[in-house]
Backbone bond lengths (Angstrom), bond angles and torsions (degrees), N, CA, C in turn:
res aa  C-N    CA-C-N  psi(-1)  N-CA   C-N-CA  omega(-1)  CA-C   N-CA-C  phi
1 X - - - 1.470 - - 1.523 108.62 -
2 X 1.126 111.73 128.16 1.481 127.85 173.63 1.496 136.35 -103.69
3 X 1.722 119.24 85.38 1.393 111.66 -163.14 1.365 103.24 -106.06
4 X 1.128 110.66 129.90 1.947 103.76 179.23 1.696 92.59 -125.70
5 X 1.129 106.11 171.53 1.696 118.36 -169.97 1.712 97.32 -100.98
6 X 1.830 97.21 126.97 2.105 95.67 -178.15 1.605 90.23 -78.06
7 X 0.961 95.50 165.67 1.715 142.03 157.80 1.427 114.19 -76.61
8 X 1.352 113.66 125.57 1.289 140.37 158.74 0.992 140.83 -140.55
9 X 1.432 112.12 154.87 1.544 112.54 167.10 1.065 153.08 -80.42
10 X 1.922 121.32 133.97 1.488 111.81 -162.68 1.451 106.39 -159.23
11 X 1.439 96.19 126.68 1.955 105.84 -175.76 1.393 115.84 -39.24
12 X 1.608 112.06 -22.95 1.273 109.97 -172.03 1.439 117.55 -109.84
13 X 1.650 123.66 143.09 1.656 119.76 -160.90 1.619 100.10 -66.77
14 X 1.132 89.42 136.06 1.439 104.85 -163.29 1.827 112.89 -115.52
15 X 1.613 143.65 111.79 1.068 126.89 -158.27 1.390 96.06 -131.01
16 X 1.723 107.27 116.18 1.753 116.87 -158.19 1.525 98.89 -137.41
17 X 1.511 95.71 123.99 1.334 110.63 174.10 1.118 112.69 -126.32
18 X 1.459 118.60 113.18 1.252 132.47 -154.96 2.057 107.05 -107.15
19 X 1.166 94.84 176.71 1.812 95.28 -178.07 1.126 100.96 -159.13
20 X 1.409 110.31 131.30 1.328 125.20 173.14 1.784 120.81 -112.64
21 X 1.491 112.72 109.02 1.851 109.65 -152.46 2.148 76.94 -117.61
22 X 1.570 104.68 157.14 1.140 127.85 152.94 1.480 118.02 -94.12
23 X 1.051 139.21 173.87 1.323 143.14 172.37 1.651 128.75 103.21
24 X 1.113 121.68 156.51 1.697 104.22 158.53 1.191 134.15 -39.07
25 X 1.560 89.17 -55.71 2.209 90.34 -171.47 1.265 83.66 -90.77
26 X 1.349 105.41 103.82 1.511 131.64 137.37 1.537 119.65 -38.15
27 X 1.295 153.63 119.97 1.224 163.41 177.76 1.603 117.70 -152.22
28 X 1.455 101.66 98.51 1.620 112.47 -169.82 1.188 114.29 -117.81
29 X 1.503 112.47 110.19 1.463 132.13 179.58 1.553 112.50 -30.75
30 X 1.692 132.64 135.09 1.036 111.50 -176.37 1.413 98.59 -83.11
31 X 1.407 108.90 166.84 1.410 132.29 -171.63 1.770 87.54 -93.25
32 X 1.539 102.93 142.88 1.586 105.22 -179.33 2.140 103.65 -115.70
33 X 1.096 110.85 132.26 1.734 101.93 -167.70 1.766 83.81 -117.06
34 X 0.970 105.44 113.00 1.601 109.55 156.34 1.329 128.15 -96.98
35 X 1.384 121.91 119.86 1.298 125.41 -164.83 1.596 111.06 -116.80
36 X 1.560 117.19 133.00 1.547 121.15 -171.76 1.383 90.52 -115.99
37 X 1.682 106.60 149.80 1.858 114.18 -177.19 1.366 89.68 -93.86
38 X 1.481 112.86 -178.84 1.572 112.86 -171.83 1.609 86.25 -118.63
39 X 1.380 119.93 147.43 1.607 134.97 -173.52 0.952 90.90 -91.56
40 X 1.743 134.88 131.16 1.735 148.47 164.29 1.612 84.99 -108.80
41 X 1.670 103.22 169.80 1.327 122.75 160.27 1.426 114.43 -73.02
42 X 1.648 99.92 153.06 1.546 98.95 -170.47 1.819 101.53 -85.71
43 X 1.608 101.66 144.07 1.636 107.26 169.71 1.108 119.02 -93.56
44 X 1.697 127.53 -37.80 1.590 129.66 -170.35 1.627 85.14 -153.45
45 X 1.542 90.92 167.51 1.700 95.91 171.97 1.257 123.43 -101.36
46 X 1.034 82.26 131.96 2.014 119.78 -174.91 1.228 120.77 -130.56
47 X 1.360 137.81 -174.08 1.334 130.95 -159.27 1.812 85.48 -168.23
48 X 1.582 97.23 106.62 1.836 113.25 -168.82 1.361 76.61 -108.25
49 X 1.634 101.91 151.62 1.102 117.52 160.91 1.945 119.59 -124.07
50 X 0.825 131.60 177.99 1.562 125.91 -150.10 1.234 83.93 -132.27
51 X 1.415 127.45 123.67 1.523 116.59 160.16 1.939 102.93 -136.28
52 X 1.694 104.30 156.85 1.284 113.17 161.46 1.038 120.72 -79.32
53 X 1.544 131.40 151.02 1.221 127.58 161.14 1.697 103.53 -115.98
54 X 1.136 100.54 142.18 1.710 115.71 158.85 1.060 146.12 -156.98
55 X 1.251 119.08 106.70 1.548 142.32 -146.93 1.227 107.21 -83.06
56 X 1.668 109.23 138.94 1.199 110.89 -178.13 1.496 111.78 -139.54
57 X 1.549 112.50 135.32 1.548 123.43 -168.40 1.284 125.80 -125.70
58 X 1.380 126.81 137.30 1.240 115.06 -173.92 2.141 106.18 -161.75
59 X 1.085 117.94 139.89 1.574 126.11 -163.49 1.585 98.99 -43.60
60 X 1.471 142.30 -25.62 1.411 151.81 -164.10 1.132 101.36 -96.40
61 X 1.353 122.09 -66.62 1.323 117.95 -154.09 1.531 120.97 -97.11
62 X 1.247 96.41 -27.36 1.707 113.95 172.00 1.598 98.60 108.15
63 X 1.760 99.34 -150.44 1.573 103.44 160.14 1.205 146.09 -104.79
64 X 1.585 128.51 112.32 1.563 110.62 -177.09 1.458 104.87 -107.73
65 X 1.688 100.19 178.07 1.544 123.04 -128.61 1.646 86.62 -128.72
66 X 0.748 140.98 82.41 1.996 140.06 163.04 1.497 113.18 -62.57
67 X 1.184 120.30 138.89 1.738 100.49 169.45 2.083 80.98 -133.51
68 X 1.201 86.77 150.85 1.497 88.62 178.12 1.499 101.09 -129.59
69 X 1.445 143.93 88.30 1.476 131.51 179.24 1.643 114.16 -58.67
70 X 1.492 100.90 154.85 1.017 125.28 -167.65 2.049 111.15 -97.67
71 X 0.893 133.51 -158.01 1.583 135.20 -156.84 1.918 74.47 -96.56
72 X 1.055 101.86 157.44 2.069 102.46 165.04 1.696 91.66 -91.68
73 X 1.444 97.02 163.00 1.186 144.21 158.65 1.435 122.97 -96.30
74 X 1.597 132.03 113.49 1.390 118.59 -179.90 1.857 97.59 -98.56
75 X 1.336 101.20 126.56 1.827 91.27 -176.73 1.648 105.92 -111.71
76 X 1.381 109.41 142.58 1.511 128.31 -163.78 1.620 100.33 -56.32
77 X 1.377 96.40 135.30 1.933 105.85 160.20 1.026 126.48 -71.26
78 X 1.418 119.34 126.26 1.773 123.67 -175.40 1.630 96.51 -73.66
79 X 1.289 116.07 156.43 1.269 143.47 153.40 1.556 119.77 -36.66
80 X 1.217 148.71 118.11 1.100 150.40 173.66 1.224 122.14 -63.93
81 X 1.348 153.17 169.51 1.464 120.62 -166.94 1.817 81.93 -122.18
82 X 1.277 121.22 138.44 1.671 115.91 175.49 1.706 106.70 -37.24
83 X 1.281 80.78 -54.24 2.135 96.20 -161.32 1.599 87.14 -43.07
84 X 1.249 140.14 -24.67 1.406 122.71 -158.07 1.461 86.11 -76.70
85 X 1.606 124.89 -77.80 1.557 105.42 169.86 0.986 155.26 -19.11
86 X 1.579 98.22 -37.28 1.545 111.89 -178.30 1.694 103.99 -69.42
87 X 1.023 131.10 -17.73 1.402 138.15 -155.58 1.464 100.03 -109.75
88 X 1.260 142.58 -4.57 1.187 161.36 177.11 1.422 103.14 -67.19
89 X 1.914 118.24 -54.03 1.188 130.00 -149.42 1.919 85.60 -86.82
90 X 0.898 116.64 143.66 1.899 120.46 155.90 1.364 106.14 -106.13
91 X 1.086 99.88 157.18 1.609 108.01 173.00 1.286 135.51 -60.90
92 X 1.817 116.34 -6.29 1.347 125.26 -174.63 1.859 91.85 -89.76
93 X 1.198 102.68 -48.60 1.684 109.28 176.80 0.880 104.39 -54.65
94 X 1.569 151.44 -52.03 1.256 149.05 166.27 1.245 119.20 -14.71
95 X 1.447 98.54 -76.35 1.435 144.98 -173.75 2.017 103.43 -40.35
96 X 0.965 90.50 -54.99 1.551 119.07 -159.17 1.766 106.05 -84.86
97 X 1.472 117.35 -19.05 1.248 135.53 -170.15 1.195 97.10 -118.52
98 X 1.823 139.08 -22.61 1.525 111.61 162.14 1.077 122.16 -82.96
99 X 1.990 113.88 -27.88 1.168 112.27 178.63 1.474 115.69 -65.65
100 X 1.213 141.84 -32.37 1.265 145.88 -171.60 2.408 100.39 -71.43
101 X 1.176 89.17 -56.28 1.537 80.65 179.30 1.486 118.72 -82.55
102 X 1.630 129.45 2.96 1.253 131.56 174.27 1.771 90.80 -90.84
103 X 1.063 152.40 -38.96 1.468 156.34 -176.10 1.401 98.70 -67.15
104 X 1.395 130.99 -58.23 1.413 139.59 179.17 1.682 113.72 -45.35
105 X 1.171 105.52 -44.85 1.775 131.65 167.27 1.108 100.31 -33.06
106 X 1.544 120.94 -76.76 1.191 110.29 -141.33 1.640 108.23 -99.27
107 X 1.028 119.87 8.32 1.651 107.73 -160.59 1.661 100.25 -94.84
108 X 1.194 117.04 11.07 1.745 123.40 -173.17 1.717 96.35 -95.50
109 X 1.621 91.18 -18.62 1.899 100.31 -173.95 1.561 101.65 -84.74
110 X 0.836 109.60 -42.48 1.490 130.63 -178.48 1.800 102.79 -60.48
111 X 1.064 91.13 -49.89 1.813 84.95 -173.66 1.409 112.90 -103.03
112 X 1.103 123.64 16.93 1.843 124.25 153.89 1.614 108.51 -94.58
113 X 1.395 123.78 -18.05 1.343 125.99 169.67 1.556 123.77 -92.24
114 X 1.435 118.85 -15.58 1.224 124.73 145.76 1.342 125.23 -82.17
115 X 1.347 118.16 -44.34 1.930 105.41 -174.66 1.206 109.85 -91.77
116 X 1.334 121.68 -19.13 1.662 125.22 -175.12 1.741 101.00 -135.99
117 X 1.536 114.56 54.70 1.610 88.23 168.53 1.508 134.59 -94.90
118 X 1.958 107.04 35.32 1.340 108.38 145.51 1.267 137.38 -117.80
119 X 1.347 114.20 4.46 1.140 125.76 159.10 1.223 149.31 -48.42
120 X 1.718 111.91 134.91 1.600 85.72 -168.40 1.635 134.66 -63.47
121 X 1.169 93.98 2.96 1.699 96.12 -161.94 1.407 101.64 -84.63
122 X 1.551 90.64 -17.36 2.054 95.19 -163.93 1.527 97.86 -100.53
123 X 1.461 122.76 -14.21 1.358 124.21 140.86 1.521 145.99 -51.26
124 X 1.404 108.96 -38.49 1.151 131.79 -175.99 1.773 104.00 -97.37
125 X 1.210 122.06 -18.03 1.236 122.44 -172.55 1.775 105.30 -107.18
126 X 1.316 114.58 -16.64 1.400 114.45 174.91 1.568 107.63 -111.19
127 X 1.045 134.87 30.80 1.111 124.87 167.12 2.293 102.07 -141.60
128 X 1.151 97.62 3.86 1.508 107.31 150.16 1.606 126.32 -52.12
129 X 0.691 144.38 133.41 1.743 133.51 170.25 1.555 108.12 -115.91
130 X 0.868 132.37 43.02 1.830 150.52 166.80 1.471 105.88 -74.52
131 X 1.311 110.26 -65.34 1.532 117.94 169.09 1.203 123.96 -33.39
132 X 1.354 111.61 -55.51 1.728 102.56 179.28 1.091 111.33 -117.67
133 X 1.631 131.52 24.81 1.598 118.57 121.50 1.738 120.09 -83.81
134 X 1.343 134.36 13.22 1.108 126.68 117.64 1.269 139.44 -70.80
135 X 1.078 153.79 -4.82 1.309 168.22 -91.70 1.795 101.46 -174.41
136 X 1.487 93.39 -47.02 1.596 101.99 171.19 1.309 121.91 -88.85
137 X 1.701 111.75 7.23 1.752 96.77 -174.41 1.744 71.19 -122.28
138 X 1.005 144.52 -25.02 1.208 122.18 169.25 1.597 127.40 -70.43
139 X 1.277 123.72 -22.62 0.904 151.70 168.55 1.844 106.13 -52.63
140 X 1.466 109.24 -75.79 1.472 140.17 160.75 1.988 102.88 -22.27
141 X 1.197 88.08 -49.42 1.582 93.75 -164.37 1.566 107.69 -83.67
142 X 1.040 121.99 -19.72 1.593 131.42 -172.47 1.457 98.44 -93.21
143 X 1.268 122.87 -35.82 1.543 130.43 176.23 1.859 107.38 -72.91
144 X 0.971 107.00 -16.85 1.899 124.94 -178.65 1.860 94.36 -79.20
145 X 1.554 104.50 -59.68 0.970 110.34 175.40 1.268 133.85 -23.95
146 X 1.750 76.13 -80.56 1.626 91.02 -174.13 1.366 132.96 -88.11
147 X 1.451 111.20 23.24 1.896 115.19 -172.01 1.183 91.79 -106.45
148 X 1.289 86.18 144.53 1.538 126.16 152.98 1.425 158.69 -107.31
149 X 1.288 152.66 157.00 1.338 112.91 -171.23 1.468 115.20 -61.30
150 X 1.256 114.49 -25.90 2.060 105.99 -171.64 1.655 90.66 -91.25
151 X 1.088 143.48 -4.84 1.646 113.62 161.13 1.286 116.62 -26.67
152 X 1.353 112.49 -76.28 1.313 137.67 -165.43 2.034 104.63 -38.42
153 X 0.851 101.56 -30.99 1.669 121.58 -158.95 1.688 105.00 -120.58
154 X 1.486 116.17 -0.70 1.538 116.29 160.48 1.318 96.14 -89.73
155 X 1.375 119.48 -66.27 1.488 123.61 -176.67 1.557 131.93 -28.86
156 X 1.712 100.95 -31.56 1.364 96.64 -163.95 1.789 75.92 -127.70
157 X 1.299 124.89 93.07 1.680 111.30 -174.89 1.425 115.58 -111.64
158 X 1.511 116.92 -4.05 0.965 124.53 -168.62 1.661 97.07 -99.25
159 X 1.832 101.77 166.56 1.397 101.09 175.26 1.289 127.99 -83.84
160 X 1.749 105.79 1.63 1.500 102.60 160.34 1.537 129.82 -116.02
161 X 2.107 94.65 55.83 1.711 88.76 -160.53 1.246 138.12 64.83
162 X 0.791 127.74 -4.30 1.460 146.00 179.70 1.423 126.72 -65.41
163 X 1.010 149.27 156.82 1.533 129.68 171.57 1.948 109.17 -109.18
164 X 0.949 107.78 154.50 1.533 108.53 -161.35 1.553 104.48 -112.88
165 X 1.342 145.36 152.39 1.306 141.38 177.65 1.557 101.71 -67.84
166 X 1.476 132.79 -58.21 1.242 125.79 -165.55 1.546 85.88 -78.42
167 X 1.080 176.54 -91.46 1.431 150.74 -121.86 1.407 105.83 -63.91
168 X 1.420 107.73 -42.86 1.665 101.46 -168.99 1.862 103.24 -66.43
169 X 1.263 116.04 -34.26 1.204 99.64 -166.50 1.444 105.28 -98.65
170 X 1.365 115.48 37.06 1.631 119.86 150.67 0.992 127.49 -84.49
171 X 1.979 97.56 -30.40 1.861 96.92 164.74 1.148 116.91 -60.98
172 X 1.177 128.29 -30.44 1.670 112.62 -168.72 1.364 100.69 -90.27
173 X 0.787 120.40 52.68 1.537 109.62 168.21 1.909 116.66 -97.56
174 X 1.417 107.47 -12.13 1.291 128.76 170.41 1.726 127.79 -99.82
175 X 1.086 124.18 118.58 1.112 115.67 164.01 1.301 115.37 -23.78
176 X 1.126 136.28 -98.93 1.479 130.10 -172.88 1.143 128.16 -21.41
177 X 1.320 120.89 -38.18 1.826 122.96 168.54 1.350 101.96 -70.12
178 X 1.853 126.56 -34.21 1.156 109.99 -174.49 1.747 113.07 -69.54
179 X 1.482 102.20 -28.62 1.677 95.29 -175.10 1.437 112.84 -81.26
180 X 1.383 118.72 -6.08 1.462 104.40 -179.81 1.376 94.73 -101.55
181 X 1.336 134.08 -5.81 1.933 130.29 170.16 1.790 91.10 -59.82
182 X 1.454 108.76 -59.91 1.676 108.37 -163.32 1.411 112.15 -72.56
183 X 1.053 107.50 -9.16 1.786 113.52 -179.26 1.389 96.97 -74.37
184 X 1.992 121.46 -55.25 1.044 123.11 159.78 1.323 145.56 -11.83
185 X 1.825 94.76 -68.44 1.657 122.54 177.18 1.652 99.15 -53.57
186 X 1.192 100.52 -46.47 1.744 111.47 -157.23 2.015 112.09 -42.03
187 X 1.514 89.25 -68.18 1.778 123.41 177.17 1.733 97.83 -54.38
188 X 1.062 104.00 -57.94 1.973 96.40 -169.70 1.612 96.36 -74.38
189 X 1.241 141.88 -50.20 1.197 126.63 172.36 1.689 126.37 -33.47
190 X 1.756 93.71 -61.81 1.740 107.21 176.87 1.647 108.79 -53.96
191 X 1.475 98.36 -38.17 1.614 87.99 -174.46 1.411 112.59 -87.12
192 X 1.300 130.04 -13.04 1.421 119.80 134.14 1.328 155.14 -60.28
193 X 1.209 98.15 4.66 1.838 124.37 -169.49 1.508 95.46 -111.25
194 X 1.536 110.47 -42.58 1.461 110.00 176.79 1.771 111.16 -74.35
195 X 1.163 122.79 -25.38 1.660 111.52 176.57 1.406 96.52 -72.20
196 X 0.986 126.15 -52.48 1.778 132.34 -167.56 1.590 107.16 -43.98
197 X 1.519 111.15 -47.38 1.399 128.53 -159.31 1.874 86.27 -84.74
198 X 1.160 114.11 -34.03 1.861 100.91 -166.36 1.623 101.38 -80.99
199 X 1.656 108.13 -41.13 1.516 98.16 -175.03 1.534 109.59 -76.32
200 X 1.209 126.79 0.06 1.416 125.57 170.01 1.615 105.31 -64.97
201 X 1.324 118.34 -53.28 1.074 106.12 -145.16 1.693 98.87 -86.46
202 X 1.439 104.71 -20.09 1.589 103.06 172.51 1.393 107.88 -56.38
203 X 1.225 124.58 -58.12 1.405 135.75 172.87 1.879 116.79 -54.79
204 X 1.111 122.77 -28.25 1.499 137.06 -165.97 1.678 91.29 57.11
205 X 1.389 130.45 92.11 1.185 141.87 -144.02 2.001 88.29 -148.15
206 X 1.279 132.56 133.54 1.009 120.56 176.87 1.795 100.59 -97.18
207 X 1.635 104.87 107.45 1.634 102.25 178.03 1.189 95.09 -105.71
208 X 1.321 153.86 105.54 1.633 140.79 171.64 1.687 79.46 -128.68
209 X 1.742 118.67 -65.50 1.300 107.18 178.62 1.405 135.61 2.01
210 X 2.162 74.85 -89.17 1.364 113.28 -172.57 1.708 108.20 -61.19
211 X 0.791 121.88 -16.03 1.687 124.47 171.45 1.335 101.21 -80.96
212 X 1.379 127.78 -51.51 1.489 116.17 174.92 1.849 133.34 -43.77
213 X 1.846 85.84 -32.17 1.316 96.30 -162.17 1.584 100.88 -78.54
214 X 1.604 108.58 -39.63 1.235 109.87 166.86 1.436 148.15 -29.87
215 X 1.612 91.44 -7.31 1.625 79.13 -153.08 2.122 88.81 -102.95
216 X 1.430 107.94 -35.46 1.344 98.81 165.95 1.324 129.69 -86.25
217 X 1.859 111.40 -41.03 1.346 119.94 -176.34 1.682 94.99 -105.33
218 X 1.617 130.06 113.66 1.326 105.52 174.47 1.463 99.16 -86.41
219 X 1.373 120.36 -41.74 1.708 99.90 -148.50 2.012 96.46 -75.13
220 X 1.085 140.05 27.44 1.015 144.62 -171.07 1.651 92.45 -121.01
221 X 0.957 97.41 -36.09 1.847 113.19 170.47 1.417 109.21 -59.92
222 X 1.104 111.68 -55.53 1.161 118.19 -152.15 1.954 94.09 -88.87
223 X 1.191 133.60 -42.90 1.470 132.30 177.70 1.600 101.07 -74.08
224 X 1.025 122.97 -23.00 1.761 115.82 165.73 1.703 116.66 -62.66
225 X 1.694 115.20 -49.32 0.797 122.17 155.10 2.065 130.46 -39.16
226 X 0.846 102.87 -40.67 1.790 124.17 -176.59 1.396 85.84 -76.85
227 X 1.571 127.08 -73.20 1.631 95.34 -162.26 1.609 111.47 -80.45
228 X 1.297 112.28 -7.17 1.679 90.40 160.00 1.204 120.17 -37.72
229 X 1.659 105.76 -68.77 1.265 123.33 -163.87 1.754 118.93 -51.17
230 X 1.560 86.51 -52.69 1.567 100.22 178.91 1.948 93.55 -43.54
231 X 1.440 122.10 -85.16 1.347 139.33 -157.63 2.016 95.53 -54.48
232 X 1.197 126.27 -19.86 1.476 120.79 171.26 1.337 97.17 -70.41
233 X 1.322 131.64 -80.76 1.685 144.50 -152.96 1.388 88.76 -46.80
234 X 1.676 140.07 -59.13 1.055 124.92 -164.17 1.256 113.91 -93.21
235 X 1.038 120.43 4.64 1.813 107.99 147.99 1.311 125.48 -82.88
236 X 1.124 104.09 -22.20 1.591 112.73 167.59 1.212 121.23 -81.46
237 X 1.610 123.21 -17.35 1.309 106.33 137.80 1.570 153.57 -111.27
């Protein structure tokens, strides 16, 4: 009797050593299948490992499955794309993270013109204009933010161009319009605290007040300032 092992087909390289015995006691070499993985490019880092397989068969036992791994491989990390970060932030976090560091900004301005407003530092630091050309590209960018197509058409809602109380206060109904309103308040305030504080000192005018008041209430700032001035000039004469 003559049993030899058939041949078949298989996508994967296949290495078969077969045996062909006469006799009763049948005893048939197992067939050995060696299997190689196919190498892709790496996407993120991971640590693949390479293993053999080799299968083994026989009329009793059936087929078993060996995997023998190979040494690892550590494969390189791709690049993250920014935009993935950028998409992390939402606009309430935004929102909520300029207003907190645009408030932080300014109160260092605020307090070199009250505890030191003759100093040079509080000279040299208030007559800079850095501040509110930052102020304006942050400003710029929160207004990018937050428009929409009906901005344009809340603002002006009336039929004579005009802006209306209930349209305007539809914009704020979002964080983001609210942080670029206070980003707003912020810059026209400081830069009203800073004229107050420069014509003081041309004048020798006591503004420490009126700089205080500035920084939450300006136009209360700014009429505190006036009767200083007014009530200085005429004591002086």
């Amino acid at each position: 009797m003559l049993i030899c092992s058939t041949s078949f087909h298989s996508p994967l390289p296949i290495k078969l050593q077969p045996q062909c015995v006469f006799g009763k006691n049948i005893q048939l070499q197992k067939p050995v299948f060696a299997l190689w993985g196919l190498s892709s490019e790496p996407t993120s880092q991971v640590t693949r490992s390479e293993s053999q397989t080799c299968t083994g068969w026989s009329f009793v036992g059936g087929s078993k499955l060996n995997l023998k791994p190979r040494s690892k491989r550590l494969l390189m990390p791709c690049k993250a794309d920014p935009a993935v970060y950028a998409s992390l932030w939402t606009n309430s976090q935004i929102a909520n993270g300029v207003f907190t560091l645009g408030t932080a900004a300014v109160l260092p301005f605020y307090t070199l013109m009250v505890v030191a407003p003759k100093s040079e530092m509080t000279k040299k630091s208030m007559g800079s204009c850095l501040p509110y050309a930052v102020f304006g590209i942050v400003y710029a960018y929160l207004l990018y933010l937050s428009w929409t197509p009906g901005t344009l058409r809340a603002m002006f809602a009336s039929k004579y161009w005009m802006p209306e109380l209930s349209a305007i206060a539809s914009l704020f109904t979002n964080d983001m319009s609210l942080s670029s309103a206070w980003i707003h308040l912020l810059a026209i305030d400081l830069f009203a605290a800073r004229q107050v504080y420069h014509e003081g000192l041309a004048s020798d005018i006591e503004t420490r007040h009126s700089v205080s008041l500035c920084l939450l209430f300006c136009p209360i700032g700014l009429l505190s300032h006036l009767i200083t001035k007014a009530l200085t000039e005429r004591a002086r004469r």
